[in-house]
Structure formats: structure tokens, C-alpha cells
N, C-alpha and C positions, 0 to 999 in steps of 0.2 A: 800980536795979542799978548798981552803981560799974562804974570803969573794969576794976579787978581781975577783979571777978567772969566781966565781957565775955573778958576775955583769957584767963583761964584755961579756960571754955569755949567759947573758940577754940581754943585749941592741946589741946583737950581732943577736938571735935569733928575735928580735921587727925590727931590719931593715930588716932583712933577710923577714919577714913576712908583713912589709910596702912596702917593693920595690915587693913582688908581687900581693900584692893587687895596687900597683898604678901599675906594667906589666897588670893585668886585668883591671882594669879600661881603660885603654889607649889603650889596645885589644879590647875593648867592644867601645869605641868612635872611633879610626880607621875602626871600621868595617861600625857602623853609617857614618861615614865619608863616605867611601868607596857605601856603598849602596845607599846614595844620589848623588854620582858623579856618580853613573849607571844611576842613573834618569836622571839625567842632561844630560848625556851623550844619555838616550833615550828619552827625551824632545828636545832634538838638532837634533838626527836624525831623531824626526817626522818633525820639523823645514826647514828640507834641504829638506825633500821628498814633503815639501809643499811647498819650493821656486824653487823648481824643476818642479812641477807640474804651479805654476805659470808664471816661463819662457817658458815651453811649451806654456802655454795659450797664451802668449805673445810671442812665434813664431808665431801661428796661426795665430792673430789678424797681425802678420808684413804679415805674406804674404797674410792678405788678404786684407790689406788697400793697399799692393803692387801689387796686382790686380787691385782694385779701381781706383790707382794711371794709373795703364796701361791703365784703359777705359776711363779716363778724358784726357789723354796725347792723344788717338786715338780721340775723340770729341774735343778736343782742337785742332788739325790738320786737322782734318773734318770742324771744323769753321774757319781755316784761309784758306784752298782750296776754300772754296764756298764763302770766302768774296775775294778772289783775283778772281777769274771767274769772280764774281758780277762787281769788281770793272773795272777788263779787258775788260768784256762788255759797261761798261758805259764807260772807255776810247774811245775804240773803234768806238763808236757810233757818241762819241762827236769828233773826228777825222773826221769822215765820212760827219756827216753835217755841220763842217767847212769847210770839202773840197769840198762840195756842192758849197755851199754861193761863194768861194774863186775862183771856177771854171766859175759860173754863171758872177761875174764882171769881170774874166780876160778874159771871152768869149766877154763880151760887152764890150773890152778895155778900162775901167774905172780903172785901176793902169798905169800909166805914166814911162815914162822911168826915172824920175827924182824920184818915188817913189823907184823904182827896187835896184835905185841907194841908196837911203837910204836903201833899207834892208839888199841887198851886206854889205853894211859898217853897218848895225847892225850886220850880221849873223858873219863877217869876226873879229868882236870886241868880241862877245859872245862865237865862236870857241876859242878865245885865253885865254877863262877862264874856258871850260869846263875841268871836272874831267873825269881820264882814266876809271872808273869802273861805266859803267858796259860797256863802250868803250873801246875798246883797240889801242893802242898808235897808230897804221898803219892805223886805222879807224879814229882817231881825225886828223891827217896827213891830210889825204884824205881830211877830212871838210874843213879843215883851209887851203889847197892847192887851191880845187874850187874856195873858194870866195874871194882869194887873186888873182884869175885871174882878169882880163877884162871882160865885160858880154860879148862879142864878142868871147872869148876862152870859154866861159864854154857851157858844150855839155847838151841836155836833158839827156842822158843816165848817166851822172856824177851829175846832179840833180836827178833822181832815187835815184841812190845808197843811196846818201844824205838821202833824203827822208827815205828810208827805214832803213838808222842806226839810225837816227834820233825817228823815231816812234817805233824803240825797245829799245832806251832808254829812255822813257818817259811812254812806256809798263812795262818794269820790274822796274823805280824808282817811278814814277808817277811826277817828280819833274817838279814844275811850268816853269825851264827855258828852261827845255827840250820841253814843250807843247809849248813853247813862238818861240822856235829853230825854230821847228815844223813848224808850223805853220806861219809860215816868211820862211822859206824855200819853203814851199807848196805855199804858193803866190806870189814868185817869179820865181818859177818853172809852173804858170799856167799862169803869165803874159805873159812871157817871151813865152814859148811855142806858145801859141796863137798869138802874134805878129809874130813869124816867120811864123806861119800857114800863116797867112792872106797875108804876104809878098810874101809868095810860089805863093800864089793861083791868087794875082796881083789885081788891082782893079776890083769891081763887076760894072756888066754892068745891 
């Protein structure tokens, strides 16, 4: 065997012997490799069973601010009940002793036919601006037919009605022009009435 041949299987035998010590070394770092992406891999899966456990937490906490939520929304409608009573009451009241006052001077005929006649043509000018809600169109009809009569066509019983849509609209809005309606309707409906009264009944002896 020549020299050649020696040399070439020497440097034949030194790769041979380099390429597996670098297969072991790169066996032995793959593995490291390997064994810390398990870590990883079980540092992640403690990571998830801890954002797991804290989405839980925070279902908890939704349904139970979504409780909370439901006892403020029931106290929240418990104080607007008891302030529309409140408020319905003091309507009411304030209705009642205007129509005290209202009945007391149309008893002592102290409103005029020439006043009566201003309220017609306020009630008849204010009908033509009122809104349908929480009146409905056949009800503002009504209004604005009445006081487009003659005070000589319009009947108490057509003042009632008046009256009474009148003071449920002024009940469920509270709105000033409704209580203003009101309240000129009712003192033309107490003039009025009372002068027919007295006219019935003929001069006192």
C-alpha cells in the first residue's frame, strides 16, 4: 500500500471520526434543546391553567357585579315609582285647590262673560298647538272642536271630558302648558256652569 493510499485513509478515517463526534455533540445539544422546550412547554401549561383559573375568577366577579347590577336597576325603578307617586300626589293636590279657588269665584260670579270669552280664544289657540302624545288624535279633535263652538253650543258634559283628558295629560307629562290647559278649561267650565245654574234657578227673592 503506497503512501497515497495511507493518507487518504487517514484523512478518510479523521472525518469519519470528526463528523461523529460533531453527530454527538449535536445529539447531546438537540437533546438540551429538546428538554428545555418541555420546560417551556410546562411553564406555558402552568401559564394557561393560571389564566384559566383567572377567567374563572372573572366569570365570578361578572355574574356577580351582574347581580349587583340587577339590585341597583330594581332600586333605580323603586326610586322613580315612588318619585312619580310623590310627584302625582302633589299634582293632584295642586289641581284640587286650584279647583277650590276656581269654583269658589265662579260661585260668586266674579269671571265675566267677556273673560270666558278670552279663555275660549286662549283654550281654542293653545288646542291648535297641542302635541298627540300622550293624547291621541280623536281626543285633541274633541279639544279643538269644543272650543271652536260658540259658548252657547258647548254642553257641561263636553267640558267634563275636556277636563278629564286634559288632567291626564298634564298627569303623565307634567308639562306647564298642559296645567295652564287645565286650568283655563276648569275656570271656564266653573264659570260657565254656575251662570247657567243661577239662570235655571231665576232671580232670588
Amino acid at each position: 500500500m503506497d503512501e497515497l493510499t495511507l493518507a487518504v485513509l487517514g484523512l478518510a478515517v479523521t472525518i469519519v471520526v470528526q463528523i461523529a463526534g460533531l453527530a454527538y455533540w449535536l445529539g447531546r445539544k438537540f437533546a438540551v434543546i429538546e428538554e428545555r422546550f418541555g420546560e417551556v412547554d410546562r411553564r406555558l401549561g402552568e401559564v394557561d391553567k393560571r389564566f384559566e383559573e383567572v377567567n374563572r375568577r372573572l366569570e365570578g366577579l361578572e355574574r356577580r357585579f351582574g347581580k349587583v347590577d340587577e339590585r341597583f336597576e330594581g332600586l333605580e325603578q323603586s326610586l322613580r315609582d315612588e318619585v312619580r307617586r310623590a310627584l302625582s300626589v302633589v299634582a293632584s293636590t295642586a289641581t284640587a285647590m286650584n279647583g277650590l279657588i276656581v269654583d269658589f269665584l265662579a260661585l260668586k260670579g266674579l269671571v265675566t262673560r267677556e273673560e270666558r270669552d278670552f279663555l275660549r280664544r286662549q283654550l281654542e289657540s293653545m288646542a291648535s298647538r297641542m302635541a298627540l302624545n300622550p293624547i291621541t288624535r280623536e281626543e285633541l279633535e274633541f279639544i279643538r272642536k269644543v272650543f271652536s263652538k260658540p259658548e252657547e253650543e258647548i254642553t257641561i258634559e263636553e267640558l267634563d271630558k275636556v277636563l278629564e283628558i286634559l288632567k291626564r295629560w298634564f298627569l303623565e307629562s307634567g308639562r306647564e302648558e298642559a296645567y295652564k290647559m287645565y286650568l283655563y278649561a276648569y275656570m271656564f267650565r266653573a264659570s260657565l256652569y254656575y251662570e247657567r245654574l243661577r239662570k235655571e234657578r231665576g232671580p232670588e227673592t
